[in-house]
N, C-alpha and C positions, 0 to 999 in steps of 0.2 A: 217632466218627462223627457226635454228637449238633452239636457243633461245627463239623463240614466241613460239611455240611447250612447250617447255621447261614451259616456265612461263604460259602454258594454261594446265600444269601436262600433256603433252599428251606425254610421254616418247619414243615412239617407235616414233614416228615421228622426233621429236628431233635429237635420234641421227644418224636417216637415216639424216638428212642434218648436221649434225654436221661432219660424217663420211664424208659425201660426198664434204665438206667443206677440212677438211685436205688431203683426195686424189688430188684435182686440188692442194691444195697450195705445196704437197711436189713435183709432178711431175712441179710447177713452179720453185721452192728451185733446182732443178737438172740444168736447163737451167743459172738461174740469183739468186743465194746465197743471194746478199747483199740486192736486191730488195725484197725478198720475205719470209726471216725466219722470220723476227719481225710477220708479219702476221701468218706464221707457228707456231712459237710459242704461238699468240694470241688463236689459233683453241686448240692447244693441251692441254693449259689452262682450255678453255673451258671445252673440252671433260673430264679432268680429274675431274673437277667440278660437273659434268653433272653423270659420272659414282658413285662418291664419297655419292652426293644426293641418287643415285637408289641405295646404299650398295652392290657395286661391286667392292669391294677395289684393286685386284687385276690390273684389268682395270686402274685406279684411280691410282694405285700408276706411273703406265706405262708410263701415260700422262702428268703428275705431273713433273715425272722427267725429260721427254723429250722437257717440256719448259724449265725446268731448264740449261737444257743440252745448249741448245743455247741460252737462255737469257745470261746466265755468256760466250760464247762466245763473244755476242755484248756489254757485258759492259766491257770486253777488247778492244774492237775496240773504243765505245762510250759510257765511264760511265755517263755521263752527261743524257744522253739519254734514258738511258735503264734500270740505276739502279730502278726506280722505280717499273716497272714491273717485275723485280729477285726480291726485296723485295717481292713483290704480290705474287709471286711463292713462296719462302722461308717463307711467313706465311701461308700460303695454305696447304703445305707440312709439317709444323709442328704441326698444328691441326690435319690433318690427320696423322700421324707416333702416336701423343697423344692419339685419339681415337682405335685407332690398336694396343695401349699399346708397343709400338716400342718406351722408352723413352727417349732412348741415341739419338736416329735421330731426334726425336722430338725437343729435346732442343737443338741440332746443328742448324736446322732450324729457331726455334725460334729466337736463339739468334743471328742469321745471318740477319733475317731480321732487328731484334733491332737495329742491326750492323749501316745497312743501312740507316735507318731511321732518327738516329741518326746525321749520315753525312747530309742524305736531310736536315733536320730542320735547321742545322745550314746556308744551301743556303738560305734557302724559309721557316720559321717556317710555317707562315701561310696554305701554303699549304700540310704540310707534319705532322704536329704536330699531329693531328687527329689521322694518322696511326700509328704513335710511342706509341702514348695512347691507343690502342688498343692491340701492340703488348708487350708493359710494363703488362696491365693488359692477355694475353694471358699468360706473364712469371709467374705472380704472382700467377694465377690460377696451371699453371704447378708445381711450387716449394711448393704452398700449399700443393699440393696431393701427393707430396712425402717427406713432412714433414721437408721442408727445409724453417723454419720460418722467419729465419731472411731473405733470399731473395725474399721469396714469397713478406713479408712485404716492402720492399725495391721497387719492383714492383708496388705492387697497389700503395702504397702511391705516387709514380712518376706517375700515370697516373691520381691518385685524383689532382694530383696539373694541369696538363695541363688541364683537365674535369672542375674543378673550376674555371680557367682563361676565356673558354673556356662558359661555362654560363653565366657568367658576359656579355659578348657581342653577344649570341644566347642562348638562355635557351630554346627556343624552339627546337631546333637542340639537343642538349647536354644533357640537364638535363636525358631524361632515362641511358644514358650513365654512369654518374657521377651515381645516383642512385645507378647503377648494381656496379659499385667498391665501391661505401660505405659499399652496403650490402655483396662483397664479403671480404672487409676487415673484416667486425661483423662478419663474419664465421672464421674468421682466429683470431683474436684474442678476440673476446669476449668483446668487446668494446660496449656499451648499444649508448655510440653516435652519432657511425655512423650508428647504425640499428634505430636510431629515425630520423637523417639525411635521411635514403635510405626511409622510411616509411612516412614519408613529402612530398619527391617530386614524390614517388611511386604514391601515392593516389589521388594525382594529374594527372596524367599520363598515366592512366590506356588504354590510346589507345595504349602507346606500351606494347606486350607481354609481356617482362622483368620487369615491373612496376607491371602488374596486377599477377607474380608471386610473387612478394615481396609482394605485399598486402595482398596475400591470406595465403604466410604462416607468416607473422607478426600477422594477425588476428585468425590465428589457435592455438598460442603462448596462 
């Protein structure tokens, strides 16, 4: 419920059940631990998501780390299991610590999740590749903005190569994706061919957001 609210913008509904969602799970978590953090954690997730959207960082960082706090619990019990969700949290947390200009935490995060991801892919590319591509280009944007060229670069380009693979057999899926690191690479180095790369499949695209940005300041150029 905490979520439909949520995705119907009705904020104050939200997170009356959002709240009212981690009060039963933590007084669960007191009787039966093993049975009921992964859920605990699932809520506090949320909430930290929930808070981060309405620019109440405080809140947000609260909840952020309190999944954290017991995800890296059960993936000592169950890395198998669990690491994906600490990864979900360790890129959550490093976007947020980025936007808060908190950049030492930021890139600990970051580069934790990368960490992870890393491990997944080599289990299951398929299923975990997606996320690594996302968190390569979350690194490159991070090292761009602090002028740290060669790894920014080093970034995008590893998340152009999985994005590229990654078209070839869904372009409908992928292509704004691939797009938005062309065009964030052409910010980083000033390369004319991947801003006629990112403005190809931009224009095409334009039902995602991120497309019809690229188009609009290519055409402003």
């Amino acid at each position: 419920v905490g979520v439909f609210y949520d995705d119907q913008n009705q904020p104050d509904k939200a997170e009356k059940y959002y709240l009212a969602a981690i009060a039963i799970r933590e007084r669960l978590v007191e009787k039966n631990a093993d049975a009921y953090e992964p859920a605990l954690a699932d809520s506090y997730n949320n909430a930290g998501v929930f808070y981060d959207n309405q620019g109440k960082p405080k809140k947000a960082e609260k909840y952020y780390l309190a999944a954290i706090e017991i995800r890296e619990r059960l993936v000592e019990k169950n890395a198998d299991a669990y690491e994906p969700d600490l990864a979900d949290s360790y890129n959550n947390a490093g976007v947020f610590y980025y936007e808060q200009g908190r950049l030492e935490k930021s890139e600990k995060y970051i580069l934790a999740a990368i960490g992870i991801y890393e491990r997944l892919v080599e289990k299951n590319a398929d299923a975990y590749e997606p996320d690594l591509a996302m968190s390569y280009n979350n690194a490159g944007e991070f090292y761009a903005n602090q002028d740290y060229l060669e790894k920014s670069e080093k970034y995008y380009l590893a998340a152009i190569e999985i994005y590229e693979r990654f078209v070839k057999e869904n372009a409908a899926a992928y292509e704004p994706d691939l797009a938005d690191s062309y065009f964030n690479y052409y910010l980083l180095k000033k390369d004319k061919i991947y801003l006629d790369k990112a403005y190809e499949i931009a224009k095409r695209r334009q039902d995602d957001p991120r497309c019809k940005i690229i188009v609009e300041i290519v055409e402003s150029m």
